[in-house]
Short mmCIF file of the C-alpha atoms (twelve columns), coordinates in Angstrom:
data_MODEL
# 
_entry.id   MODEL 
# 
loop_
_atom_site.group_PDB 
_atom_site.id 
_atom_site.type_symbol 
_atom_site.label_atom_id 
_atom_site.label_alt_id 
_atom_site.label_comp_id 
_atom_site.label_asym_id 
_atom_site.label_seq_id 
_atom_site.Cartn_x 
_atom_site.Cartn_y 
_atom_site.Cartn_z 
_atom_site.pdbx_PDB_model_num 
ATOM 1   C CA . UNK A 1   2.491   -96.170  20.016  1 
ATOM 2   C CA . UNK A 2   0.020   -92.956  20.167  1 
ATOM 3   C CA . UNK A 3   -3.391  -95.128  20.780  1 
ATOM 4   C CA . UNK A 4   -5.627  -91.570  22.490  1 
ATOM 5   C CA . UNK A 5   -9.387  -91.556  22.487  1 
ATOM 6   C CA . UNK A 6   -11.263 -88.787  20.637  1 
ATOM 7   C CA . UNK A 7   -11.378 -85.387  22.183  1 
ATOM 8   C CA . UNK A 8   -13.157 -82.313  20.647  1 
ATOM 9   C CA . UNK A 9   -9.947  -80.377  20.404  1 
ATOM 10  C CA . UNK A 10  -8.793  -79.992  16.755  1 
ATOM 11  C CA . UNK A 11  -6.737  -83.204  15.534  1 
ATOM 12  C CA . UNK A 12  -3.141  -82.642  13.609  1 
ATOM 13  C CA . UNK A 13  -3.555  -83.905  10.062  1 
ATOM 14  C CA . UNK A 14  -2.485  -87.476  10.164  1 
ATOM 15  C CA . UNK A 15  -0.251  -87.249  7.312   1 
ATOM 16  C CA . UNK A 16  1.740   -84.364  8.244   1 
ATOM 17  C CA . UNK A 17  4.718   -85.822  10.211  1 
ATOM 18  C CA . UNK A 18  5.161   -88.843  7.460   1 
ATOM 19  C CA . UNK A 19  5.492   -85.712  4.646   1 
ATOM 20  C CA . UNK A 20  8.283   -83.705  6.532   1 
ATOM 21  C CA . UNK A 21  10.023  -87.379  6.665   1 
ATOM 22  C CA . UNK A 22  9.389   -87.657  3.114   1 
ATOM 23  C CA . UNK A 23  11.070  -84.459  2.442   1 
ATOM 24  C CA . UNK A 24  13.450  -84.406  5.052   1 
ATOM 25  C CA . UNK A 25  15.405  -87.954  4.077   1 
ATOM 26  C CA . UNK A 26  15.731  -87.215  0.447   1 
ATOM 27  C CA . UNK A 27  17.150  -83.641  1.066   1 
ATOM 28  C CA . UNK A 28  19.688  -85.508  3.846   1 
ATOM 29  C CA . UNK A 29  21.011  -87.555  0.666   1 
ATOM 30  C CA . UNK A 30  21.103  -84.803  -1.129  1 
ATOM 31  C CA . UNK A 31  23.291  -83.255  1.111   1 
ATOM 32  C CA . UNK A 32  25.500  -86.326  1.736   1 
ATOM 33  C CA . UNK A 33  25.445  -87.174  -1.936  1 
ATOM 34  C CA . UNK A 34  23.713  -89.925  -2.102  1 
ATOM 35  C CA . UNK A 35  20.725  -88.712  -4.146  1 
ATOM 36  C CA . UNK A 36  22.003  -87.211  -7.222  1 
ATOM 37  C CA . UNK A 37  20.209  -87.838  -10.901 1 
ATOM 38  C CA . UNK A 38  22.710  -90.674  -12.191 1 
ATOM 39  C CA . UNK A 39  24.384  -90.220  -15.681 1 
ATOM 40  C CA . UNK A 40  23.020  -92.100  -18.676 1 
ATOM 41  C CA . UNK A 41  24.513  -95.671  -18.870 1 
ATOM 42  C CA . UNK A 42  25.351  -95.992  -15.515 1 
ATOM 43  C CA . UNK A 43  23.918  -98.688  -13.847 1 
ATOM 44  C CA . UNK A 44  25.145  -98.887  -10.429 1 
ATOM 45  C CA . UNK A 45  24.534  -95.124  -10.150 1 
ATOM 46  C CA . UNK A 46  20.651  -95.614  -11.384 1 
ATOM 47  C CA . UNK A 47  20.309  -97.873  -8.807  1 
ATOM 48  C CA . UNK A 48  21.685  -96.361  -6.042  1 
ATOM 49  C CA . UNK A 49  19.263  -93.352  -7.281  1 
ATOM 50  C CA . UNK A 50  16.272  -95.920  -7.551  1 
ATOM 51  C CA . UNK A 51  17.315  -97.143  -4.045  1 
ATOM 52  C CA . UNK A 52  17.649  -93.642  -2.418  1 
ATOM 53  C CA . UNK A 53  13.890  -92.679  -3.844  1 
ATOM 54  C CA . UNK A 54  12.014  -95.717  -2.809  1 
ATOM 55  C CA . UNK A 55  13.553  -95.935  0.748   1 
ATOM 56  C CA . UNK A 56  12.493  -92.427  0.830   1 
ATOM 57  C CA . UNK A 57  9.308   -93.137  0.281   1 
ATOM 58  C CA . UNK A 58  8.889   -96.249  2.266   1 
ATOM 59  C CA . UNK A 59  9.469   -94.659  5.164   1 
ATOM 60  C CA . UNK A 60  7.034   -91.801  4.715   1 
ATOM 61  C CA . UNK A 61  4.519   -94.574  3.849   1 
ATOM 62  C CA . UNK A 62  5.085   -96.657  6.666   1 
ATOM 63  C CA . UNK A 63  5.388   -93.621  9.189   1 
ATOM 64  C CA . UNK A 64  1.600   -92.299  7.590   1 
ATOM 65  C CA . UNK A 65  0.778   -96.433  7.859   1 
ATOM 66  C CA . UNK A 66  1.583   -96.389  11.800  1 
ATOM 67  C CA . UNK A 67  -0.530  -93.516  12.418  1 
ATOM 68  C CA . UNK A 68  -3.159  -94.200  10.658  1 
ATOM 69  C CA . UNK A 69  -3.488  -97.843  11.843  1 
ATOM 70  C CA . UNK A 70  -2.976  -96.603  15.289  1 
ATOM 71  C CA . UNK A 71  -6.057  -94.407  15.159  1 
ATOM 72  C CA . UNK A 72  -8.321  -96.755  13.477  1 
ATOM 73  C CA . UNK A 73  -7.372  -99.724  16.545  1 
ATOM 74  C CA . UNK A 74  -8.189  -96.598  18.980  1 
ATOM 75  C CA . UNK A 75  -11.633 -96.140  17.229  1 
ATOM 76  C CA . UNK A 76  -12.377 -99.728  17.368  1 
ATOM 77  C CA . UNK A 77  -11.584 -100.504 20.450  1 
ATOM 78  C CA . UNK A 78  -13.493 -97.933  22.311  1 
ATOM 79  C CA . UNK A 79  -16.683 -99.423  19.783  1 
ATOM 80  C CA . UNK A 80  -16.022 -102.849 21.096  1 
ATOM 81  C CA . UNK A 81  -15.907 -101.722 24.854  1 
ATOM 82  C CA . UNK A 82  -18.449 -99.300  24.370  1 
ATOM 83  C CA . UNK A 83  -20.525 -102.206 23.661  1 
ATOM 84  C CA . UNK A 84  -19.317 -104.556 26.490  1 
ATOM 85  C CA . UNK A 85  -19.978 -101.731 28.976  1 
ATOM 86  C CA . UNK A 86  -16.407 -101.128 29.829  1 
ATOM 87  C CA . UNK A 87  -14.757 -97.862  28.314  1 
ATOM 88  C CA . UNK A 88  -13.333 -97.572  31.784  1 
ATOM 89  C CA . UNK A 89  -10.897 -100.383 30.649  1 
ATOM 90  C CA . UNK A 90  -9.473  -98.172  27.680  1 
ATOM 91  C CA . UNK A 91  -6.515  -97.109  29.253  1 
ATOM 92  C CA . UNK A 92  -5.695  -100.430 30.595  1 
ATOM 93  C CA . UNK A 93  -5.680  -102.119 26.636  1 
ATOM 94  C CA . UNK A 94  -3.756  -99.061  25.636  1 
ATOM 95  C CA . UNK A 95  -0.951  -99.878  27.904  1 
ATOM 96  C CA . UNK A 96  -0.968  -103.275 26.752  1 
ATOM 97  C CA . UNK A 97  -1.237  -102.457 22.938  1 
ATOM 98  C CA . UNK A 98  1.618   -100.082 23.875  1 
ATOM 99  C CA . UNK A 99  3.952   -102.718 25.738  1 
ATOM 100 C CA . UNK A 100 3.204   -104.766 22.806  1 
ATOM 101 C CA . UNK A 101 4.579   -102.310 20.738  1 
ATOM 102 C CA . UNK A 102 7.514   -101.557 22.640  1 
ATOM 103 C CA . UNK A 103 8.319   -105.625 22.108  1 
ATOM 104 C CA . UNK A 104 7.694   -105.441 18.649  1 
ATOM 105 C CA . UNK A 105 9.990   -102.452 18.373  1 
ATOM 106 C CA . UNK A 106 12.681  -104.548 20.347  1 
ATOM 107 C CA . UNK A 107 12.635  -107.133 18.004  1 
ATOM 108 C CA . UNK A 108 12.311  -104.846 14.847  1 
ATOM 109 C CA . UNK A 109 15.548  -103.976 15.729  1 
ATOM 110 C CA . UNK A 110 17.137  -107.238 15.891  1 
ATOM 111 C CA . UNK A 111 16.215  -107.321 13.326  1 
ATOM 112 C CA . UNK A 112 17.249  -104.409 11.483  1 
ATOM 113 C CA . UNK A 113 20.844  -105.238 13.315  1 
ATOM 114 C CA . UNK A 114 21.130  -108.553 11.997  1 
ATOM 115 C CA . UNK A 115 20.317  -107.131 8.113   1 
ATOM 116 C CA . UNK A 116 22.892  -104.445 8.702   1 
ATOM 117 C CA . UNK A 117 25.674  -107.655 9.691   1 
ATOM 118 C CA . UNK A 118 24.711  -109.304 6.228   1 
ATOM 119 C CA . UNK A 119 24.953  -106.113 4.408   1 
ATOM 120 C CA . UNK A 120 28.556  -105.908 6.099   1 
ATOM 121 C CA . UNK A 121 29.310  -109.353 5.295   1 
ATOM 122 C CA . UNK A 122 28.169  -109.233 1.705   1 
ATOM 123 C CA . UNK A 123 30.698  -105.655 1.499   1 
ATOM 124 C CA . UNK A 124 28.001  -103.228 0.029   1 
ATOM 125 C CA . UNK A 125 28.806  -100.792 3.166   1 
ATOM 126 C CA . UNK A 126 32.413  -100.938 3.398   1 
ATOM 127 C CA . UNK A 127 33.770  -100.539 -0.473  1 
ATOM 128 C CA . UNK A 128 33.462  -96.965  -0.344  1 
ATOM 129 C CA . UNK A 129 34.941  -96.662  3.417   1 
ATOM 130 C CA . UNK A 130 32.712  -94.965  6.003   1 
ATOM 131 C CA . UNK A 131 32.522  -91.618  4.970   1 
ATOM 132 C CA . UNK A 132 28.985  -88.956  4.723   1 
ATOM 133 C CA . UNK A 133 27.659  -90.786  1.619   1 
ATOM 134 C CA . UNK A 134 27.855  -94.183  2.943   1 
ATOM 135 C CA . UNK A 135 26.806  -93.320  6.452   1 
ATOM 136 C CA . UNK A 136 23.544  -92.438  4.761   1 
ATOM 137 C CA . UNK A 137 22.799  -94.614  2.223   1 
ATOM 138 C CA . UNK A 138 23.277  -97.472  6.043   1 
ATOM 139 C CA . UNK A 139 20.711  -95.317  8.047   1 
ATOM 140 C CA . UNK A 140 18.481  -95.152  5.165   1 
ATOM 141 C CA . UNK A 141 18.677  -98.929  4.588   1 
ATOM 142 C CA . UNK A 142 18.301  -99.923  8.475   1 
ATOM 143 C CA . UNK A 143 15.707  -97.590  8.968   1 
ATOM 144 C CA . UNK A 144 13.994  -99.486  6.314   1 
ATOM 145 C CA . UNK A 145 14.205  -102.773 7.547   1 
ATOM 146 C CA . UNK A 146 13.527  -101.371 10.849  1 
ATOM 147 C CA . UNK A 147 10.294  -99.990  9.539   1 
ATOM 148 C CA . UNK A 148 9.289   -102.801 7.692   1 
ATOM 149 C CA . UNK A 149 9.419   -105.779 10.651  1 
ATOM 150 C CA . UNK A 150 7.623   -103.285 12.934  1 
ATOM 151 C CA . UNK A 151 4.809   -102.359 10.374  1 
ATOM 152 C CA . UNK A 152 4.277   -105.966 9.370   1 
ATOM 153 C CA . UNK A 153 4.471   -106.441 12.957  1 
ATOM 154 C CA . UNK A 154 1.501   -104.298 13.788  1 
ATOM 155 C CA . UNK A 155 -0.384  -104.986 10.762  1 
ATOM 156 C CA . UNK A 156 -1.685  -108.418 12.415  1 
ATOM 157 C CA . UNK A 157 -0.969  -107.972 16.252  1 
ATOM 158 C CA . UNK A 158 -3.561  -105.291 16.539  1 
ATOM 159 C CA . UNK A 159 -6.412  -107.212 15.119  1 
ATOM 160 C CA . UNK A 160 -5.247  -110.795 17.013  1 
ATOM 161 C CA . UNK A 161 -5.445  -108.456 20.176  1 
ATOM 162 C CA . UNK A 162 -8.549  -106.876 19.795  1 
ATOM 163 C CA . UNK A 163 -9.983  -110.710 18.899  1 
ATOM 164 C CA . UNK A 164 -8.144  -112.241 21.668  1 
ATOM 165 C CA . UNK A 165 -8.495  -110.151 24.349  1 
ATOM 166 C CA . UNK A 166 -11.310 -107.816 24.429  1 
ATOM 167 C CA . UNK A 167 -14.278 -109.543 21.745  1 
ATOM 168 C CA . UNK A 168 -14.250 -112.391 24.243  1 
ATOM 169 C CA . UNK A 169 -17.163 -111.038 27.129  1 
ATOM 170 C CA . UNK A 170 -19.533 -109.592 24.702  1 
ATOM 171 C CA . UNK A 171 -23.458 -110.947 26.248  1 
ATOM 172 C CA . UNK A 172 -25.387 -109.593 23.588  1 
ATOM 173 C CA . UNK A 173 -25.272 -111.681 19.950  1 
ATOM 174 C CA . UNK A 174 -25.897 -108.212 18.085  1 
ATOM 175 C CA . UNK A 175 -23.645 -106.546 20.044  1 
ATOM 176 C CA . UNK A 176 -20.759 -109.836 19.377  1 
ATOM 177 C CA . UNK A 177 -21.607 -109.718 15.897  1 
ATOM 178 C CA . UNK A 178 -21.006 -106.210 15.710  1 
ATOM 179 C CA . UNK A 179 -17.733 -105.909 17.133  1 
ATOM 180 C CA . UNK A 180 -16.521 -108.976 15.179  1 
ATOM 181 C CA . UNK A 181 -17.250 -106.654 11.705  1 
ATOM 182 C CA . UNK A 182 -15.290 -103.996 13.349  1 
ATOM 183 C CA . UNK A 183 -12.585 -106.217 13.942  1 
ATOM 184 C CA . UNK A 184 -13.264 -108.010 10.344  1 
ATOM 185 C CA . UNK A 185 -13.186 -104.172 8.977   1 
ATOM 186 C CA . UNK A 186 -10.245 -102.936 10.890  1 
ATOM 187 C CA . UNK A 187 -8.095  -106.377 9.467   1 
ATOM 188 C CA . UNK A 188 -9.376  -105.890 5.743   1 
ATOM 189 C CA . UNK A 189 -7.996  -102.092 6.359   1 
ATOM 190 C CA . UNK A 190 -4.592  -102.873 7.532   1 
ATOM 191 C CA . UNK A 191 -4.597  -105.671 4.605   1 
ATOM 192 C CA . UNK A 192 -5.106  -103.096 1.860   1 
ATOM 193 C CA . UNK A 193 -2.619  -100.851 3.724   1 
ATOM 194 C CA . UNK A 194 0.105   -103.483 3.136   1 
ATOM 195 C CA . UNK A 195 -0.703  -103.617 -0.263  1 
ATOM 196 C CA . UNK A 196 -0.122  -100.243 -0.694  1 
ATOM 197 C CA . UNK A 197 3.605   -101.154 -0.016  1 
ATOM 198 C CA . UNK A 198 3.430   -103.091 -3.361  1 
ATOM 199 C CA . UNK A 199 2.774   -99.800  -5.560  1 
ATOM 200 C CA . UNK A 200 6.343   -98.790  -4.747  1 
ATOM 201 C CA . UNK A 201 8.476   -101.439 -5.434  1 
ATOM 202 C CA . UNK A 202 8.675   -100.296 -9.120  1 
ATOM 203 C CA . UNK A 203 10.450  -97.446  -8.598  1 
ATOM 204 C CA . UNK A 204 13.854  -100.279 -7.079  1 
ATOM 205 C CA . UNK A 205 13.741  -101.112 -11.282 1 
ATOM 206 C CA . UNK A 206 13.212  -97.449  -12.814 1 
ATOM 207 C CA . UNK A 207 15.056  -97.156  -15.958 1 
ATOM 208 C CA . UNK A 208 17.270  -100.711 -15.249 1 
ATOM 209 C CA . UNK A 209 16.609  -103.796 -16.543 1 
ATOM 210 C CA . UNK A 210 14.593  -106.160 -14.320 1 
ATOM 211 C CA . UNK A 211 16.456  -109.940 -14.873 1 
ATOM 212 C CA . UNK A 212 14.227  -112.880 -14.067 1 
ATOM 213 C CA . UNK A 213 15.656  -113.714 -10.859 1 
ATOM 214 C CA . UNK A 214 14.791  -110.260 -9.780  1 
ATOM 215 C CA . UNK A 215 11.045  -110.850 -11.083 1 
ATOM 216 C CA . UNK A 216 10.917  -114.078 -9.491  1 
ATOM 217 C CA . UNK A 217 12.366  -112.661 -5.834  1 
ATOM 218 C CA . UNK A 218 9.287   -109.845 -6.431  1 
ATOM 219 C CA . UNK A 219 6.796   -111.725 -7.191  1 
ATOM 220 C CA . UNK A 220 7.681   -113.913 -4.818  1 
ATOM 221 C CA . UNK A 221 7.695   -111.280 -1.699  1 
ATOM 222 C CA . UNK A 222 4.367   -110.051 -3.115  1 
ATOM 223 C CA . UNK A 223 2.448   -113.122 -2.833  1 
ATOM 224 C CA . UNK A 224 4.133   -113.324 0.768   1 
ATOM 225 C CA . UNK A 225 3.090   -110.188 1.735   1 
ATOM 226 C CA . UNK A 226 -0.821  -110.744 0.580   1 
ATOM 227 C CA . UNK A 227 -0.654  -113.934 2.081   1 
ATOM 228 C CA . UNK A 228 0.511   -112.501 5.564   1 
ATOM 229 C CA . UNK A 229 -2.191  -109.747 5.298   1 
ATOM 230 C CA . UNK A 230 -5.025  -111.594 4.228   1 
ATOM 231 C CA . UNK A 231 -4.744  -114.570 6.227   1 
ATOM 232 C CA . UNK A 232 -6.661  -113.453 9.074   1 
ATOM 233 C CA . UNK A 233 -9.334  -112.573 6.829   1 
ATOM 234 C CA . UNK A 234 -9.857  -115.798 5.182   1 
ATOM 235 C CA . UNK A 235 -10.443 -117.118 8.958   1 
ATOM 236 C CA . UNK A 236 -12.939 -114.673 9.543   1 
ATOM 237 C CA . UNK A 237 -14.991 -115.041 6.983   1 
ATOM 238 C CA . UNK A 238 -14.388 -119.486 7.496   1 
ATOM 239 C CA . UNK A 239 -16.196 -118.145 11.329  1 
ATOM 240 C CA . UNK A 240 -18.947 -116.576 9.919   1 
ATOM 241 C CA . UNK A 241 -19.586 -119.733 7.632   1 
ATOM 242 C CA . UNK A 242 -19.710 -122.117 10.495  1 
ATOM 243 C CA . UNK A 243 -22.356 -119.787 11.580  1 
ATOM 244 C CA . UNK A 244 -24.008 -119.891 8.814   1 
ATOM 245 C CA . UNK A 245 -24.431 -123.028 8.904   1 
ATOM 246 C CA . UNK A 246 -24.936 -123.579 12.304  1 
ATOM 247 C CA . UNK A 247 -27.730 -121.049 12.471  1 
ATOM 248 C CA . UNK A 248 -29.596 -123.236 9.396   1 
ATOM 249 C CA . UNK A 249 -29.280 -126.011 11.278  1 
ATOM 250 C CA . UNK A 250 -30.454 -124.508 14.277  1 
ATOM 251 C CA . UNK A 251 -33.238 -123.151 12.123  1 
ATOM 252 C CA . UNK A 252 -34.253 -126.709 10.864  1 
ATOM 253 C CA . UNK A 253 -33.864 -127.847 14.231  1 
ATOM 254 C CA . UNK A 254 -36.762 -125.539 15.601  1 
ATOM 255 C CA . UNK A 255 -39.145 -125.976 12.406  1 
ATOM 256 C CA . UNK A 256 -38.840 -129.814 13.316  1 
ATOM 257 C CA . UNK A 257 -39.916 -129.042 16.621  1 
ATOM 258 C CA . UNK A 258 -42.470 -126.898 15.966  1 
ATOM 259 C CA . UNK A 259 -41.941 -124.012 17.705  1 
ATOM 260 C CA . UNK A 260 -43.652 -121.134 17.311  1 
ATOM 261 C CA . UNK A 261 -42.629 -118.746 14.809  1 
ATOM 262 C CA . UNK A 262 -43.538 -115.715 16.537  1 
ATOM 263 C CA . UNK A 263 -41.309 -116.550 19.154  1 
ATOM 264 C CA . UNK A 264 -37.690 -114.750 18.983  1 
ATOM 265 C CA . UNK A 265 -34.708 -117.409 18.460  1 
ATOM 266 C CA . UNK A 266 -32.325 -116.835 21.340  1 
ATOM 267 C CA . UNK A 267 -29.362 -118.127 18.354  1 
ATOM 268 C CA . UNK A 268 -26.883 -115.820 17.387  1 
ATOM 269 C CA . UNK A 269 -27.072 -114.291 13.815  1 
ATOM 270 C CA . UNK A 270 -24.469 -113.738 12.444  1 
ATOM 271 C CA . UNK A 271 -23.909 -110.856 9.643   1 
ATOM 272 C CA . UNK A 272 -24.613 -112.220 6.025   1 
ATOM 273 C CA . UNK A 273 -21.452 -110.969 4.399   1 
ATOM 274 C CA . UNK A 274 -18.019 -110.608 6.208   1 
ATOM 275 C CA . UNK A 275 -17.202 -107.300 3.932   1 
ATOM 276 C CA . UNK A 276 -19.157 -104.549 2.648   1 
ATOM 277 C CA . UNK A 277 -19.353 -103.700 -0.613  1 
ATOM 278 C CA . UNK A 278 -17.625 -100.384 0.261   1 
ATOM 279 C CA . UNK A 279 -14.926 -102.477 1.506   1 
ATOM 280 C CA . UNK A 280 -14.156 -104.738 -1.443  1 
ATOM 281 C CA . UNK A 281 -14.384 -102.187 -3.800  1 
ATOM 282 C CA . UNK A 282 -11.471 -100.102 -1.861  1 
ATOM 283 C CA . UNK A 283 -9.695  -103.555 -1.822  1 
ATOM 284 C CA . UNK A 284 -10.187 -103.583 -5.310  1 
ATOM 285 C CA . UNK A 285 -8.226  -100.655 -6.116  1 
ATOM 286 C CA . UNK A 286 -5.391  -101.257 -3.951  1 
ATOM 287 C CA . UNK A 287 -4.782  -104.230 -5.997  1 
ATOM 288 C CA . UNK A 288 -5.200  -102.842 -9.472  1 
ATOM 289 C CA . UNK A 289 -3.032  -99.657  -8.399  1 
ATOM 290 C CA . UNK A 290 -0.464  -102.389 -8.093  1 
ATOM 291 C CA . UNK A 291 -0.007  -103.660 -11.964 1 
ATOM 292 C CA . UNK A 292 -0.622  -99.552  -12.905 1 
ATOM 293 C CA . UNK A 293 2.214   -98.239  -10.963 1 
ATOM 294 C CA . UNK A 294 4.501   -100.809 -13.161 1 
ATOM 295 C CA . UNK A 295 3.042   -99.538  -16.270 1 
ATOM 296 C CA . UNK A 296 3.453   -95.523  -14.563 1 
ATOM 297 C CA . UNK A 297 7.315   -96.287  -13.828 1 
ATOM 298 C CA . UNK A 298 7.413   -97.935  -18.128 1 
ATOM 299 C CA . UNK A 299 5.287   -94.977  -19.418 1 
ATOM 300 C CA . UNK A 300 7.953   -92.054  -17.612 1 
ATOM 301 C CA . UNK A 301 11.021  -94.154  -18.699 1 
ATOM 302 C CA . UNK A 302 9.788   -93.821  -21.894 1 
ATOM 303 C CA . UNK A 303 8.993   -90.057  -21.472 1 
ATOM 304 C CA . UNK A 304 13.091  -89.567  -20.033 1 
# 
């Protein structure tokens, strides 16, 4: 886990390590032959090919995912201990974060291990023996599940962290407040980076016909995944309506009491909204890029 604080050298370009991933695993299948354009009618072949180019892609997204949520938990913590007075302590929650990490990788693996066994045991890596091809078309798939525990791994533990362990100290209410809509932004970002996962699942059912089990097992794992992202974000914004309504009460409390109005309240205010409108309209288009990349996959099988 790469968590560094800003310098003024020049910065690589975030995406350029997930691209040469992107291009490097489809040209290893090509050169196994496990990525090959499948002949017309054959099934198994089309989704092999369908398999080959979404794992492909996965893992370029995930990769860009991981560096990109790494640099945005950087950013906000230094805000939030900027504002506590304590940038000293960077380095100190970076080695945490990172031990974290290493645990989550740990387990991601298991993981990954234990999908390989069922694979085994179900016989879709030994009918064609252990050869190039097949070698392959395993790496590819326990990368993937490798990938895909540790990025739904980090897309919560981050924020949790940062809530947990480094909000809690914070003397000021504006500067409290502050930091919890850097924490509230940082969640919603990760959130509509998991949903990004969602525009790629078409591409498993290019030019094969989708059976209702199938649709039932997506759907299904969709709802899952915006459940697990967005869960932490329906608490958030249930904390800033407690507050809400504590501060109105607090405010009724003091008009009943008369004090006087030109007197500062020592209550904390919280922010009015939890997201900007910047915010929910990005979230807006990660979900309606979901239903267009089905009807992108339809309109090129149509085209082919």
């Amino acid at each position: 886990m790469k968590i560094a604080p800003p310098t003024n050298k020049p910065q690589q370009f975030i995406g350029l390590f997930p691209l040469l991933i992107l291009l490097a695993i489809p040209l290893l299948n090509m050169y196994s032959g496990a990525f090959y354009w499948p002949n017309s009618g054959d099934i198994s072949a089309q989704r092999s090919f369908n398999s080959a180019v979404s794992i492909s892609l996965f893992i370029g997204y995930f990769w860009f995912g991981f560096r990109y949520i790494h640099q945005n938990v950087a950013s906000s913590l230094i805000s939030l201990l900027v504002k506590k007075n304590q940038l000293g302590q960077f380095s100190v929650h970076r080695q945490r974060l990172t031990k974290v990490f290493h645990h989550q990788v740990v387990n991601s693996v298991i993981i990954s291990c234990m999908f390989m066994v069922v694979l085994a045991f179900l016989g879709d890596i030994s009918d064609e023996g252990y050869n190039i091809k097949s070698i392959s078309y395993i790496a590819s798939f326990v990368t993937f599940s490798l990938l895909t525990s540790l990025f739904l791994f980090q897309v919560r533990s981050n924020v949790t962290y940062l809530l947990k362990e480094v909000l809690p100290g914070t003397n000021k209410p504006s500067d409290y407040w502050a930091s919890f809509s850097v924490i509230t932004k940082l969640s919603l970002t990760n959130a509509t980076i998991a949903l990004g996962l969602l525009t790629v699942l078409p591409i498993f059912w290019f030019n094969v016909v989708v059976s209702s089990l199938e649709v039932v097992a997506v759907v299904s794992l969709s709802l899952l995944i915006v459940a697990y992202t967005f869960t932490p974000l329906l608490k958030f914004k249930a904390i800033l309506k407690q507050q809400k309504t504590r501060a109105l009460n607090e405010g009724h409390s003091e008009q009943s009491n008369h004090i006087d109005k030109n007197r500062p309240s020592r209550m904390a205010r919280a922010p009015s909204e939890a997201f900007k409108n910047s915010d929910k309209l990005k979230t807006i288009v990660a979900v309606v890029l979901i239903p267009v990349s089905w009807g992108l996959v339809s309109m090129v099988e149509t085209l082919i």
